[in-house]
DSSP file (Angstrom, degrees, kcal/mol; ACC not computed):
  #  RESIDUE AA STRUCTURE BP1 BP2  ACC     N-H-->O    O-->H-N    N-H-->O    O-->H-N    TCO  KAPPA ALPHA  PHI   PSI    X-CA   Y-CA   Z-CA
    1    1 A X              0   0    0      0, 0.0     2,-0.2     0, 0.0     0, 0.0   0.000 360.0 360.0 360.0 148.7   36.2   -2.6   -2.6
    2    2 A X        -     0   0    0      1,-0.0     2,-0.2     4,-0.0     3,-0.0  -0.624 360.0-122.4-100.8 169.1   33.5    0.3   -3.0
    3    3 A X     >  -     0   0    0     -2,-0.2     4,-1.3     1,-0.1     5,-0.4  -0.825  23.5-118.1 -98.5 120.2   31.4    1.5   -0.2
    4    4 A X  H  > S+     0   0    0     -2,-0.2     4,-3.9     1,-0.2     5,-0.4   0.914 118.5  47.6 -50.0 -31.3   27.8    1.2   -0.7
    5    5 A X  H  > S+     0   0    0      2,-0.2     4,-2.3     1,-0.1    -1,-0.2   0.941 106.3  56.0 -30.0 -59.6   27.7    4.8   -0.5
    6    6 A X  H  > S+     0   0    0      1,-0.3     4,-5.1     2,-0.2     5,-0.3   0.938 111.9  44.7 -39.6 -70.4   30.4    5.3   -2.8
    7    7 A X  H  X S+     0   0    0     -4,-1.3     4,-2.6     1,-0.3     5,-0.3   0.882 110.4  49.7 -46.4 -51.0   28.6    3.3   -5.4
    8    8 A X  H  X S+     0   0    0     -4,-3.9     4,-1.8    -5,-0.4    -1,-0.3   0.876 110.1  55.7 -81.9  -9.0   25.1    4.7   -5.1
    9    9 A X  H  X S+     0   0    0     -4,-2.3     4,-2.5    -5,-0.4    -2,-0.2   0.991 105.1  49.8 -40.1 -64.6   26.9    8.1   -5.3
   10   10 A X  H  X S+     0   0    0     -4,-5.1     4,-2.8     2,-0.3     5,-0.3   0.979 115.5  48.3 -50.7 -56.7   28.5    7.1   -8.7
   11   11 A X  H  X S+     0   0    0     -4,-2.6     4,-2.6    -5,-0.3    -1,-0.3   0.882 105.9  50.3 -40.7 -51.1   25.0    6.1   -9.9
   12   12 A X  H  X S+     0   0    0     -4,-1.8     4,-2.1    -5,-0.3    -1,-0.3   0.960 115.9  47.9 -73.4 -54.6   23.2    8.8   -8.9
   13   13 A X  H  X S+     0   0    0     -4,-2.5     4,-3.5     2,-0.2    -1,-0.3   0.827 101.8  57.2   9.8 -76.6   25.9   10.5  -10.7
   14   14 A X  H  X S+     0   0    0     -4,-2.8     4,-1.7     1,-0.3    -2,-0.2   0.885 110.9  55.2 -73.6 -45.5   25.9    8.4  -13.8
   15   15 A X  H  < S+     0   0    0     -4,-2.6     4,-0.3    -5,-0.3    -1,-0.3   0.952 100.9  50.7 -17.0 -86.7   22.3    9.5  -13.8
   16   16 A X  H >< S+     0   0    0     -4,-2.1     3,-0.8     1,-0.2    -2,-0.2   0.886 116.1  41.0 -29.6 -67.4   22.6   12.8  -13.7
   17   17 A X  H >X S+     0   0    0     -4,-3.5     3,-1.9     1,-0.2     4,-0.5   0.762  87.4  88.2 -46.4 -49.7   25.1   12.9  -16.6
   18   18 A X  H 3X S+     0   0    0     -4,-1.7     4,-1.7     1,-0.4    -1,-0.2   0.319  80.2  54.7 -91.7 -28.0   23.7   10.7  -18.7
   19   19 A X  H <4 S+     0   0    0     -3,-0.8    -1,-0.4    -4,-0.3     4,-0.2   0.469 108.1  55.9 -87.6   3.0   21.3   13.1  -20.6
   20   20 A X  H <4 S+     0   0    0     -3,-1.9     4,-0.4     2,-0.2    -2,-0.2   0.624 107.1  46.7-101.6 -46.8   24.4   15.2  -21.3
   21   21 A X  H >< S+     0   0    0     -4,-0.5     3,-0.9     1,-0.2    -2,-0.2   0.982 104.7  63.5 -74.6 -43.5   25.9   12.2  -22.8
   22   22 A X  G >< S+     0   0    0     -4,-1.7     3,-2.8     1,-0.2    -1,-0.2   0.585  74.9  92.0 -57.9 -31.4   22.6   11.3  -24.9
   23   23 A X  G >  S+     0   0    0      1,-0.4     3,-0.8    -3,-0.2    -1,-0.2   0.913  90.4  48.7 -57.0 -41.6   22.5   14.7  -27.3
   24   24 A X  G <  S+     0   0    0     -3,-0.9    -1,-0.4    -4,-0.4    -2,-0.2   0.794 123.7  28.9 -67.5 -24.0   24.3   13.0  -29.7
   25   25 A X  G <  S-     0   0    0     -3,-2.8     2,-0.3    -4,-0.2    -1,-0.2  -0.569  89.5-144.9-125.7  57.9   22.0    9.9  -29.6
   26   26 A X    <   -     0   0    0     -3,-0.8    -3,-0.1    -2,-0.1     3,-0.1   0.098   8.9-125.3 -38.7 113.7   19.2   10.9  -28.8
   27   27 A X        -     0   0    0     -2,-0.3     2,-0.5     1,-0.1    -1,-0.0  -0.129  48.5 -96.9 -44.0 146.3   16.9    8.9  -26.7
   28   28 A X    >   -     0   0    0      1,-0.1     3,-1.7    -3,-0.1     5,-0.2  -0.649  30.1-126.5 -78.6 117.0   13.4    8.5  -28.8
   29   29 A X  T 3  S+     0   0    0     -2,-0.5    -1,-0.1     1,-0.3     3,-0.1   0.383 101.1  47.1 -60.1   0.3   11.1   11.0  -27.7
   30   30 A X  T >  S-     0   0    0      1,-0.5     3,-1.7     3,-0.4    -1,-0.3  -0.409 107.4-111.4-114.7  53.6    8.2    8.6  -26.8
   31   31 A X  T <  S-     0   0    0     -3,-1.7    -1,-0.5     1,-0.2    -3,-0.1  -0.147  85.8 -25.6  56.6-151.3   10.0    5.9  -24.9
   32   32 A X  T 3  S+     0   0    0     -3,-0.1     2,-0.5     2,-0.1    -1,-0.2   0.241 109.5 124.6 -94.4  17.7   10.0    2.6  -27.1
   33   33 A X  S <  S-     0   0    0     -3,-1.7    -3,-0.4    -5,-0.2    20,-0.1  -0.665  75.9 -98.3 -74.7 132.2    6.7    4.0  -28.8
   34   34 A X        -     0   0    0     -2,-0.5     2,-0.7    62,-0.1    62,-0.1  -0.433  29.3-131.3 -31.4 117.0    6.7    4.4  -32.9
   35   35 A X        +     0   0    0      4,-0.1     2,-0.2     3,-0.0    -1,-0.1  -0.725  67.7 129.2 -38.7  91.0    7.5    8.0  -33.5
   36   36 A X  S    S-     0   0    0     -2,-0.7     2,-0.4    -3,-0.0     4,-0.2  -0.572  75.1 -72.0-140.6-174.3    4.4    7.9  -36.0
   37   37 A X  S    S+     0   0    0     -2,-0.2    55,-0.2     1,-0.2    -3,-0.0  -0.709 127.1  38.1 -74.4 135.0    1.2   10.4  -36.1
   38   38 A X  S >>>S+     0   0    0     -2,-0.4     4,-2.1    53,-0.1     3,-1.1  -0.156  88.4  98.6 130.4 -48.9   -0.7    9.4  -33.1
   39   39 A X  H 3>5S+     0   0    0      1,-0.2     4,-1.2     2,-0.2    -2,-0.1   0.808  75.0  59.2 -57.1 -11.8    2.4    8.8  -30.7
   40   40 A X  H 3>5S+     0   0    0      1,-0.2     4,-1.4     2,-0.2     5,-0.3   0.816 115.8  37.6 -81.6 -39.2    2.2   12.2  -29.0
   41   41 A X  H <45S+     0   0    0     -3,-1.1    -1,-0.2     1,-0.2    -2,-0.2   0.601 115.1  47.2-123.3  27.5   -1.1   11.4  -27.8
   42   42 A X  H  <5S+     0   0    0     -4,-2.1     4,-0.3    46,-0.1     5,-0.2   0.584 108.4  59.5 -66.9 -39.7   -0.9    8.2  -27.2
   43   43 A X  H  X<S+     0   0    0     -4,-1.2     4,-0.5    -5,-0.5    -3,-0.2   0.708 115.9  28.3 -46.9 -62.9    2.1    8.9  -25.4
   44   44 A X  T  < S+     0   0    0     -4,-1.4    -3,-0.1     2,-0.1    -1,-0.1   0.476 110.0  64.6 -85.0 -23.6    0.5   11.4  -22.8
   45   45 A X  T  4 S+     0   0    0     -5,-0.3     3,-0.3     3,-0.1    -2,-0.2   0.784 117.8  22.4 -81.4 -10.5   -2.4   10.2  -22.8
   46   46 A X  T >4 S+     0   0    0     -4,-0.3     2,-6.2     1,-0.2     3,-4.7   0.890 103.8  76.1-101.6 -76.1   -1.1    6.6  -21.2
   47   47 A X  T 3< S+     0   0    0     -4,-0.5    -1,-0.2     1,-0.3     4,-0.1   0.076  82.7  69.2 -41.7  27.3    2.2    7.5  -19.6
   48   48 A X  T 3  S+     0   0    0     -2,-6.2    -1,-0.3    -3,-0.3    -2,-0.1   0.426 120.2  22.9-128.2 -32.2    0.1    9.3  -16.4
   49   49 A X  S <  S+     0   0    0     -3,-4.7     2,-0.3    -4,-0.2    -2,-0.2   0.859 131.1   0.9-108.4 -19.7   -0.8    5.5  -15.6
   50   50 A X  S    S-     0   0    0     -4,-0.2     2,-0.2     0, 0.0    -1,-0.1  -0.812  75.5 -80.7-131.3 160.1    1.6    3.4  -17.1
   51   51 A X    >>  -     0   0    0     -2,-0.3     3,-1.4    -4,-0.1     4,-0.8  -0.574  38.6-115.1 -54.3 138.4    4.4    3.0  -18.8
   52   52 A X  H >> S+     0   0    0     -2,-0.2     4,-2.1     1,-0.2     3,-0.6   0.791 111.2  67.2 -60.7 -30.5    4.7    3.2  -22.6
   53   53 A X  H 3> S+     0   0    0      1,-0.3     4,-3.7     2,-0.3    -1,-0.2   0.746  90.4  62.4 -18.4 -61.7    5.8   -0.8  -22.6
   54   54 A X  H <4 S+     0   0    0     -3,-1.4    -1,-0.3     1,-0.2    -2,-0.2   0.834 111.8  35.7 -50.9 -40.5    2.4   -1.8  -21.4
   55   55 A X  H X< S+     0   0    0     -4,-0.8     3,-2.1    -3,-0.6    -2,-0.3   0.987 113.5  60.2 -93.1 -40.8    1.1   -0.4  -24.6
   56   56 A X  H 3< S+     0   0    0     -4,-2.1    -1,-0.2     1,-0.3    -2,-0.2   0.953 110.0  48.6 -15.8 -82.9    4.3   -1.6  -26.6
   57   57 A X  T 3< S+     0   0    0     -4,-3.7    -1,-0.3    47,-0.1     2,-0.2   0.262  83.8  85.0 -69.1  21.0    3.3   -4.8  -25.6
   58   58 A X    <   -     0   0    0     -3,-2.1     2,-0.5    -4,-0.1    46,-0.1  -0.523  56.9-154.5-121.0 162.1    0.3   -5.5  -26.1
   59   59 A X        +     0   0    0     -2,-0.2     2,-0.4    42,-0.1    39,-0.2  -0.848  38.4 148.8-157.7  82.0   -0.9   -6.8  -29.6
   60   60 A X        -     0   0    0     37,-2.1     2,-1.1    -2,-0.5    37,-0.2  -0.854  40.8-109.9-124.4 136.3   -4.7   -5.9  -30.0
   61   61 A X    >   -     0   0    0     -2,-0.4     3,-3.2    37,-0.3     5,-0.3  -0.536  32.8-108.6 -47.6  94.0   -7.2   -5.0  -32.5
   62   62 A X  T 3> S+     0   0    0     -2,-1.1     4,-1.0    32,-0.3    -1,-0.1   0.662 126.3  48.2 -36.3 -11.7   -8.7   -2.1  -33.0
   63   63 A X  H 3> S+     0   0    0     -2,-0.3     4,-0.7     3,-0.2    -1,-0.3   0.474 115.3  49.8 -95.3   4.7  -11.7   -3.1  -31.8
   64   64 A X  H X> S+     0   0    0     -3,-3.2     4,-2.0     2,-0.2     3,-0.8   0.935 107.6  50.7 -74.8 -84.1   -9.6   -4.5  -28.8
   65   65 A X  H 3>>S+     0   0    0      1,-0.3     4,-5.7     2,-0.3     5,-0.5   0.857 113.1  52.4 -39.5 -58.0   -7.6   -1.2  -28.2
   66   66 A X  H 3X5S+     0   0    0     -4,-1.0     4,-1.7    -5,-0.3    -1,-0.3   0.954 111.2  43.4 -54.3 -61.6  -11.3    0.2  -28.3
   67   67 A X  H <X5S+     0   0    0     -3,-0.8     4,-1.6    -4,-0.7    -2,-0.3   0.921 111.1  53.7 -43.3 -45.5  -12.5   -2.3  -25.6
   68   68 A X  H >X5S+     0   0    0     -4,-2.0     4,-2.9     2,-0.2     3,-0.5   0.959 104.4  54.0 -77.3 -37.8   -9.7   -1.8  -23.7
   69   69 A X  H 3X5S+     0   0    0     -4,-5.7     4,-1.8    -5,-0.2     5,-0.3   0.966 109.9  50.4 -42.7 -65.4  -10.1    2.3  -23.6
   70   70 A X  H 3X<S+     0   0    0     -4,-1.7     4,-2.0    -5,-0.5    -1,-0.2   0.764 109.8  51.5 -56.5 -15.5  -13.7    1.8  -22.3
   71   71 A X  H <X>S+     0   0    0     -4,-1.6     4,-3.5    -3,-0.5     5,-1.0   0.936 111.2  43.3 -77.6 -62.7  -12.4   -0.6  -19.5
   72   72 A X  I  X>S+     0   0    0     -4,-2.9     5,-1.4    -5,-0.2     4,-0.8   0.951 116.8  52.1 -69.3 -39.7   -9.8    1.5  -18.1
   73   73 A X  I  X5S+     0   0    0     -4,-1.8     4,-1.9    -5,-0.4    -2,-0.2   0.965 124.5  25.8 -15.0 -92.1  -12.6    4.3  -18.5
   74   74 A X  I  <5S+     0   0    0     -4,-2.0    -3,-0.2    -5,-0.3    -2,-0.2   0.877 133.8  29.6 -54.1 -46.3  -15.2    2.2  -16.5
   75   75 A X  I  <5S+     0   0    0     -4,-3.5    -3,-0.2     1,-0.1    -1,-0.2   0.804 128.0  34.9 -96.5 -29.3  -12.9   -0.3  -14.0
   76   76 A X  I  <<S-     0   0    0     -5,-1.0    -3,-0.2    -4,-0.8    -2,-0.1   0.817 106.5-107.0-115.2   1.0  -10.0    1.8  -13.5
   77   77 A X     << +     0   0    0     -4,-1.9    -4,-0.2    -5,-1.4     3,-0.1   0.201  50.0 175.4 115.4 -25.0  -11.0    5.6  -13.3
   78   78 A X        -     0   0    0     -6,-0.7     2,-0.3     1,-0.1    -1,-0.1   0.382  36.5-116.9   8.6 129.4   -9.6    6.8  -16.8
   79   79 A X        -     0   0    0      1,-0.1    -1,-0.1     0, 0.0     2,-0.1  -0.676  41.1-117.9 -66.8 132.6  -10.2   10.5  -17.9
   80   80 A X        -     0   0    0     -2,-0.3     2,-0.7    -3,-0.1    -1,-0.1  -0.444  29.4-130.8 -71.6 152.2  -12.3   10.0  -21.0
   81   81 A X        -     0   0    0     -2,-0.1     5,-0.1     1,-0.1   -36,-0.0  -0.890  23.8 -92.9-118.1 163.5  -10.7   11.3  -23.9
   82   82 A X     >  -     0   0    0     -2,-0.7     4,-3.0     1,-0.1     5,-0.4  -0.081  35.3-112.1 -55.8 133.4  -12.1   13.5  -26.4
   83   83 A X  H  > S+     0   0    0      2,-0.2     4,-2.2     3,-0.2     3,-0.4   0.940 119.7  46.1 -32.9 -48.8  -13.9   11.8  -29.9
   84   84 A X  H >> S+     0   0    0      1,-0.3     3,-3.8     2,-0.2     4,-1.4   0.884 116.8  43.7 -72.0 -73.1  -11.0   13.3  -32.2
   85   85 A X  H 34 S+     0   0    0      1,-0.4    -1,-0.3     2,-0.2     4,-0.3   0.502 114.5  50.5 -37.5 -21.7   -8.1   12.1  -29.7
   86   86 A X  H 3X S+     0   0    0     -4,-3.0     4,-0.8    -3,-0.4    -1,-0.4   0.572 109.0  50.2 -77.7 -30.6   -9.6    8.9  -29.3
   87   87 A X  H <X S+     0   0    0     -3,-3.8     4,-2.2    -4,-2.2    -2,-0.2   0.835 112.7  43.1 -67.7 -32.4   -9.8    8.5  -32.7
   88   88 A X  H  < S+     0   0    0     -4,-1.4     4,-0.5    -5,-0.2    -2,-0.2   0.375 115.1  51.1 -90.6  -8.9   -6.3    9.4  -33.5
   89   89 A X  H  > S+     0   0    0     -4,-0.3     4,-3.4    -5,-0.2     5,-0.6   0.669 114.6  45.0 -67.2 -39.8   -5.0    7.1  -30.2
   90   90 A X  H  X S+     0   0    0     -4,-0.8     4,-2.0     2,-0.2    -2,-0.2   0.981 114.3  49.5 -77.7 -51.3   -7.2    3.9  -31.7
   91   91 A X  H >< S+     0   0    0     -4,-2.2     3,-2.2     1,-0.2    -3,-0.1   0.847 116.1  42.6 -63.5 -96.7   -5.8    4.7  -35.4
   92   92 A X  H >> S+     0   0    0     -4,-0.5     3,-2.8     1,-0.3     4,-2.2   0.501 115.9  46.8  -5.2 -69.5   -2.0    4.8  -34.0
   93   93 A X  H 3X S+     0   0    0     -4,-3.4     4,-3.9     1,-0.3    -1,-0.3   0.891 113.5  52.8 -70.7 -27.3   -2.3    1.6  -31.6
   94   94 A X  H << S+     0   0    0     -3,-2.2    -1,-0.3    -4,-2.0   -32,-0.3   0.509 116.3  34.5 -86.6  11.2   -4.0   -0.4  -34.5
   95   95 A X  H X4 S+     0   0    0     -3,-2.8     3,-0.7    -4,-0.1     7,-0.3   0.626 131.0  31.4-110.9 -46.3   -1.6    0.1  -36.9
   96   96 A X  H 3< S+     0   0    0     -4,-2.2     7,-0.7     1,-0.2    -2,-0.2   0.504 133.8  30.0 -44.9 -25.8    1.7    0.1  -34.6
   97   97 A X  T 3< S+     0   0    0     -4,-3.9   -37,-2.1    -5,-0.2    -1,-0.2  -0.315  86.3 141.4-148.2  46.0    0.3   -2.4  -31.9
   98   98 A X  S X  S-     0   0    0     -3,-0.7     3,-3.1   -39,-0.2   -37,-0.3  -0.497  72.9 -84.4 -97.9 174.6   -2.1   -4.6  -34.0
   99   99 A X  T 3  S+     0   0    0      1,-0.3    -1,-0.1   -40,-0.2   -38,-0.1   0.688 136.4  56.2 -26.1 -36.4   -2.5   -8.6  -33.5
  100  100 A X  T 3  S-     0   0    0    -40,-0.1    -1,-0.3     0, 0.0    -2,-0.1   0.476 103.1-144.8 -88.2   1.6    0.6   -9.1  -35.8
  101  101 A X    <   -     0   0    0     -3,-3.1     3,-0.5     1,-0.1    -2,-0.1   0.808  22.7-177.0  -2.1  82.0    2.6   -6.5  -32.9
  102  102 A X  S    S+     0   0    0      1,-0.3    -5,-0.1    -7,-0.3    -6,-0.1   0.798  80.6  43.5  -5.4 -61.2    4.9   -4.8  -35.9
  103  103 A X  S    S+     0   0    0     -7,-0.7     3,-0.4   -47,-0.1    -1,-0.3   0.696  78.1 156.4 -80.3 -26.2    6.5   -2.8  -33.2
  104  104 A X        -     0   0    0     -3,-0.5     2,-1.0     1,-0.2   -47,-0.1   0.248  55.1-110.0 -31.7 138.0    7.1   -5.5  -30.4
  105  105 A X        -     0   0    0    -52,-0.2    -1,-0.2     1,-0.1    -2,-0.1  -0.653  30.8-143.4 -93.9  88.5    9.8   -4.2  -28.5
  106  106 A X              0   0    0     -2,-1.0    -1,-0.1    -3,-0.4    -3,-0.0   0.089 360.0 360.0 -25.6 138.5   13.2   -6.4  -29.1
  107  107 A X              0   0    0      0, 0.0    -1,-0.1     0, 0.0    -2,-0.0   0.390 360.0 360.0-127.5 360.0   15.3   -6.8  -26.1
């Protein structure tokens, strides 16, 4: 029988390692976002408040995606983001995360 220690040792471990093990399969460098044009700032611009998931999962319109900027903007404190990066986050999520969700993340 392991020790809990023992066991969160290993983990913490298995952790550790684990990006070591990955070079050969590399992990996708925006979490379970499309690697597409867009995703890098989409990517950084979200990830400070959420997880990439949220936007993964979510199945919107551009004029949705667009609503939804200007609510986390207004209700939840959001940095506004600049016209050209905002254009090029709304492009991305509305072809990658539109009503039909393309991408929806399989489990």
């Amino acid at each position: 029988m392991t020790r809990p220690h023992a066991r969160a040792t290993l983990f913490s471990l298995a952790l550790l390692l684990a990006p070591l093990g990955a070079q050969a399969d590399e992990p996708p460098e925006f979490g379970v976002l499309v690697d597409a044009p867009g995703a890098e700032e989409t990517y950084y611009g979200c990830v400070a408040c959420h997880s990439e998931m949220i936007i993964a999962q979510q199945g919107l319109t551009r004029e949705g995606w667009d609503d939804m900027l200007v609510w986390m903007v207004e209700e939840q404190g959001m940095p506004e983001f600049e016209p050209e990066e905002r254009d090029v986050i709304l492009d991305y999520l509305a072809t990658h995360y539109n009503v039909d969700r393309p991408n929806f993340p399989q489990q």
